[in-house]
N, C-alpha and C positions, 0 to 999 in steps of 0.2 A: 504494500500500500504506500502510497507516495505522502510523502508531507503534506501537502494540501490537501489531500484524502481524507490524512487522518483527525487534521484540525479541523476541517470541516465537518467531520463524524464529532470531536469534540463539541463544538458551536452546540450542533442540533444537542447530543446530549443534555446540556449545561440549559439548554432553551426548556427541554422537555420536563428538566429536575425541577424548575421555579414555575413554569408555568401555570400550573394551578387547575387548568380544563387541558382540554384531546386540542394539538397542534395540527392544524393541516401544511400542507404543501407551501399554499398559499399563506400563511399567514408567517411560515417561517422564513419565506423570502422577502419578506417587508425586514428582517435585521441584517439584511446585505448592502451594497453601497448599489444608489442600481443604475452606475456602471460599469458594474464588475460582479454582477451574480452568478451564484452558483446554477448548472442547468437543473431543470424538475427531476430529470435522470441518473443526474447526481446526488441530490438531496435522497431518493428513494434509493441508492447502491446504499447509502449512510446508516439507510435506516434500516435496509437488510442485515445490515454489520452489526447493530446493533441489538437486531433480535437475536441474532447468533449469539453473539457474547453475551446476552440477559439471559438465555434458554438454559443454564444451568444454575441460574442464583436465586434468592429470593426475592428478588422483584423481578416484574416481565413488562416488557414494549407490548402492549394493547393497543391492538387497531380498532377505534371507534366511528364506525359510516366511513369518510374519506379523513380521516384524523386520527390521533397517535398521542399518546398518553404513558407516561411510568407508572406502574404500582405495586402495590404489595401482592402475592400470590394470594389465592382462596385459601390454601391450605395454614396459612399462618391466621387464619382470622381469630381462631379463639384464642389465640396469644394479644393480638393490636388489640382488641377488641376491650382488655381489660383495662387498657392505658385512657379507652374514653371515660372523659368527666362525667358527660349524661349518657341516657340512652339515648339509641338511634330513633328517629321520629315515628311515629305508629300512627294510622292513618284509619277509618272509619270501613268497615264492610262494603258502605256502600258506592264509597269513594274510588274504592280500587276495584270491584265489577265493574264500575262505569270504566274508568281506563283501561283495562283489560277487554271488555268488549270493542273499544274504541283503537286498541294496540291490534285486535284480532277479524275486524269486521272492516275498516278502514276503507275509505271513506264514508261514514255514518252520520247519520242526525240525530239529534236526541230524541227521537222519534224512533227510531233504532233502536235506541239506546234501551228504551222504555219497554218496547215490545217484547225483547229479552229479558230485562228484571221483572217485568212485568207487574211494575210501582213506576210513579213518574222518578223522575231525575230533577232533585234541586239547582236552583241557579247557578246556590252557590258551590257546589261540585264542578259545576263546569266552569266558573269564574276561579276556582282552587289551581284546577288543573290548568288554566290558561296562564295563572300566574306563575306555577311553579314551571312554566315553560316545558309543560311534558307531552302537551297537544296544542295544537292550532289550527283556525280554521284555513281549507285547503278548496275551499267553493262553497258551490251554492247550489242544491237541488232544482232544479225545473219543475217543480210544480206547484199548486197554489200553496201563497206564503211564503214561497221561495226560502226553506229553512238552512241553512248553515250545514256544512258538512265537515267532520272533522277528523282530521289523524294525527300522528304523533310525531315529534321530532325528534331532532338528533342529542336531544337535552333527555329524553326520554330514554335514548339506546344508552347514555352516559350514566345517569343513574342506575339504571339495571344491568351494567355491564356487559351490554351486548353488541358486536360488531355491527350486526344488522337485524333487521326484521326476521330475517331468515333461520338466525339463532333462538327464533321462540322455539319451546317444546310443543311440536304439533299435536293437534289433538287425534290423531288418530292413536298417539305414541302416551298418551293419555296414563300417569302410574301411580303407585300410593301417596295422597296429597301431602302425608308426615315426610316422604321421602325430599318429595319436592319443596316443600316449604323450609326442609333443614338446608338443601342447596341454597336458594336462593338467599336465605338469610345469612349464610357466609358471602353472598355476595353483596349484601346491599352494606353486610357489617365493617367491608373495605372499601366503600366508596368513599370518594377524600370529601372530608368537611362532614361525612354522615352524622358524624359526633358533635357537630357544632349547633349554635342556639340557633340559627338558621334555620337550618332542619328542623330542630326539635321543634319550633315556632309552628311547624305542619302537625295540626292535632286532628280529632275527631268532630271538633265544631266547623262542622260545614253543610247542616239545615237540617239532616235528616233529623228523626226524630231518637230519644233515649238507645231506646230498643235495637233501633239498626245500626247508630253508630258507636257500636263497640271497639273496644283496646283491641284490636287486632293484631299481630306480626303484620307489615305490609305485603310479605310475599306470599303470602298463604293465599291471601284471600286474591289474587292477580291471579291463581292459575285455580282457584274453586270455579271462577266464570264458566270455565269452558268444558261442567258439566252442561250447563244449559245450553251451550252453544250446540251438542251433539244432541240434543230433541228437537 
């Protein structure tokens, strides 16, 4: 590897440690002079470099949608995990069937939404999720009313530690929800900032009523939806 190779591989590293969210392409060639950038081909050999040399340690290069991220592995979660001040935020039943339908049915209306819980869907659920940038409106249906259509973004795949949509567990692959729910909470218990007041600020007050917006784990109740999904 050449000198310039390899500083270059350093640059991105060094960017990737502080950065705080998943680096794209694009955002890491806004720190070059620009007239003397590195090519996109180059930037992406750096980052192959660097998943090689991460793929034996305890932290790993995560590719997030078209973006790139350091973190801790899954397997060390219930070690980091004890180092947080609070818990990780915990979110209402009905809060996370709606984005779970919305993660899984995409592009939908709350009309959708409904059909499947089959209870309406509070405002403020969907003003929750709009804020905590996990969904966003993506159109507009054509018919009377012309209602909102909605899917989720790439602040959604960051959260849940998923490269893409594609890494949901399908529902045909459908398995025991204590299995699933212990995955996914090693995942959400290594998302950076999970531990912060930030997060924790995401509680159960978001309209439904006593009864349905329970202390839930978040990830349990994100993949309970898609029993309903298969009636």
């Amino acid at each position: 590897m050449s000198d310039s190779n390899a500083e270059l591989k350093n640059i991105i590293e060094a960017a990737l440690l502080v950065a705080g969210q998943p680096l794209t392409i694009d955002k890491m060639l806004t720190m070059f002079p620009s007239e003397s950038p590195p090519t996109r081909e180059e930037i992406r050999d750096a980052i192959s470099q660097l998943e090689e040399e991460y793929a034996e340690r305890v932290v790993e290069l995560k590719q997030i949608d078209r973006a790139w991220r350091i973190q801790t592995r899954d397997k060390y979660a219930p070690w980091i995990t004890r180092l947080a001040e609070e818990r990780p935020a915990r979110y209402s039943r009905a809060l996370l069937e709606t984005l779970a339908i919305i993660a899984y049915r995409q592009p939908v209306t709350r009309g959708d939404i409904e059909d499947v819980r089959g209870v309406s869907v509070s405002t403020d659920i969907i003003k929750t999720l709009l804020g905590r940038e996990w969904i966003r409106q993506v159109g507009i249906r054509n018919v009377p009313g012309r209602p909102a259509l909605y899917g989720t973004t790439r602040e959604f795949l960051e959260h849940f530690n998923l490269k893409s949509l594609e890494e949901l567990p399908p529902l045909s692959a459908l398995r025991d929800l204590d299995v699933i729910s212990n995955e996914l909470n090693l995942r959400l218990d290594l998302e950076p900032g999970a531990e912060t007041s930030s997060s924790a600020a995401m509680t159960a007050s978001d309209g439904e009523s006593h009864d349905e917006a329970q202390d839930v784990p978040e990830p349990a109740t994100l993949i309970e939806v898609r029993s309903a999904e298969r009636e």
